[in-house]
C-alpha positions in Angstrom: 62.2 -6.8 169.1 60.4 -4.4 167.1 62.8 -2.9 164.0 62.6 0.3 162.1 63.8 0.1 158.4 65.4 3.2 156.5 67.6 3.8 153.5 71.3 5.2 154.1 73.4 6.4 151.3 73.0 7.7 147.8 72.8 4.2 146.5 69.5 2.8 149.3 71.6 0.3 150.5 69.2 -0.8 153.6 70.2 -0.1 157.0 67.9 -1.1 160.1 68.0 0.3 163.3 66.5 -2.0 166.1 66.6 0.1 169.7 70.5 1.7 169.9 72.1 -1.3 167.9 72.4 -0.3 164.3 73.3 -3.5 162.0 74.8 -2.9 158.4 74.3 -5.2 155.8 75.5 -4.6 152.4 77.9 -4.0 149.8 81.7 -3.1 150.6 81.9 0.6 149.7 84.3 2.3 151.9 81.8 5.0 153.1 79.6 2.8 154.6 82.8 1.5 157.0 82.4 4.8 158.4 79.7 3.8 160.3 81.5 3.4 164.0 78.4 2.2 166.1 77.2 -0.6 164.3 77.5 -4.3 163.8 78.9 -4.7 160.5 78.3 -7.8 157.8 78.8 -8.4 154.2 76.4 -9.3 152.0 77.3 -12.3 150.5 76.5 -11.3 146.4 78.3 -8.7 147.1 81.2 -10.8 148.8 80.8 -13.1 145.9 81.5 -10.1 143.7 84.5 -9.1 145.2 85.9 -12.4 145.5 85.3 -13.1 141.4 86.9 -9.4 141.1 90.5 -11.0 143.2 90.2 -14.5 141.3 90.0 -12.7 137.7 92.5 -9.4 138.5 95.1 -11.6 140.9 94.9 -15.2 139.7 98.0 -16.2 142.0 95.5 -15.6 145.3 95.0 -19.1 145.4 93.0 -18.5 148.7 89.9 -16.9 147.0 88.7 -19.8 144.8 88.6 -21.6 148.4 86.7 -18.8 150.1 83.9 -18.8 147.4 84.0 -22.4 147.7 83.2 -22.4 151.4 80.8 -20.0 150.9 78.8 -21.4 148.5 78.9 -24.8 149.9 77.6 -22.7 153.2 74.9 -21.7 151.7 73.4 -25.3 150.3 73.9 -26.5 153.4 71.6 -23.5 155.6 69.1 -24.0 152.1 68.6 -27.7 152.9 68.1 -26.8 156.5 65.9 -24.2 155.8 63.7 -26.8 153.6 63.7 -29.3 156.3 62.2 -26.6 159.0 65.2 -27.1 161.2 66.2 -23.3 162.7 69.7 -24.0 162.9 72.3 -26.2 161.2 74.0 -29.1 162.7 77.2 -28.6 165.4 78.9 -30.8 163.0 78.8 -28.0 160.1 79.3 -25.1 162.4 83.0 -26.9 163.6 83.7 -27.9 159.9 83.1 -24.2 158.2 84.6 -22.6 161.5 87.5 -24.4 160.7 87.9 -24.0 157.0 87.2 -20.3 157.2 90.1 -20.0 160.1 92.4 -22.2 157.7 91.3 -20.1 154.4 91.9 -17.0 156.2 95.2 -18.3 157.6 96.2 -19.1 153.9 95.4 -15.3 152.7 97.6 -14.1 155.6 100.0 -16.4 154.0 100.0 -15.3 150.8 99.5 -11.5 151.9 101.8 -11.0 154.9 101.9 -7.6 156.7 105.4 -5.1 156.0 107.5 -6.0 158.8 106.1 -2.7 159.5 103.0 -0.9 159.7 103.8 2.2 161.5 104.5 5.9 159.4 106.5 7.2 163.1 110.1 5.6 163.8 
């Protein structure tokens, strides 16, 4: 599928545009949220970025040091595979970084938990 490139936003943070789904890739400035029709995605220096920004500003986030952890050891393991030619990584990593993200994530919620609650209207 053929895919037309073009710059959005004062900064040229890349945006490509392939037939009428528009995918997002980049940094976590609110504006770009704004976009409603598009498949959104972190990049992950920038993720990384925000994550050292949490661990050094809110050291009692234990969750975060875990997070970049999983990232980073997500990333040797897609390097290796992308070394050996293989075009995906095994089922067994899939499972096991599926199911440290959902526990990670489950520990932020912890950590974080919603008012009891969220609505401005009684």
């Amino acid at each position: 599928m053929d895919s037309l490139k073009y710059r959005a936003g004062a900064d040229g943070t890349p945006v490509s545009l392939t037939k009428s789904l528009l995918r997002y890739n980049g940094d976590c400035w609110g504006s770009y949220w704004k976009y409603s029709d598009c498949l959104h995605a972190i990049c992950r220096a920038h993720l990384l970025r925000e994550l050292n920004g949490i661990e050094e500003n809110h050291p009692e986030q234990t969750w975060v040091k875990e997070f970049k952890n999983l990232l980073l050891e997500m990333k040797k393991v897609k390097d290796k595979a992308v070394a050996q030619e293989k075009e995906a990584v095994s089922y067994y990593y899939l499972h096991k970084f599926d199911k440290r993200y959902d526990e990670i994530i489950q520990q932020a919620y912890e950590e974080n938990p919603l008012p009891e609650s969220t609505s401005f209207f009684i």
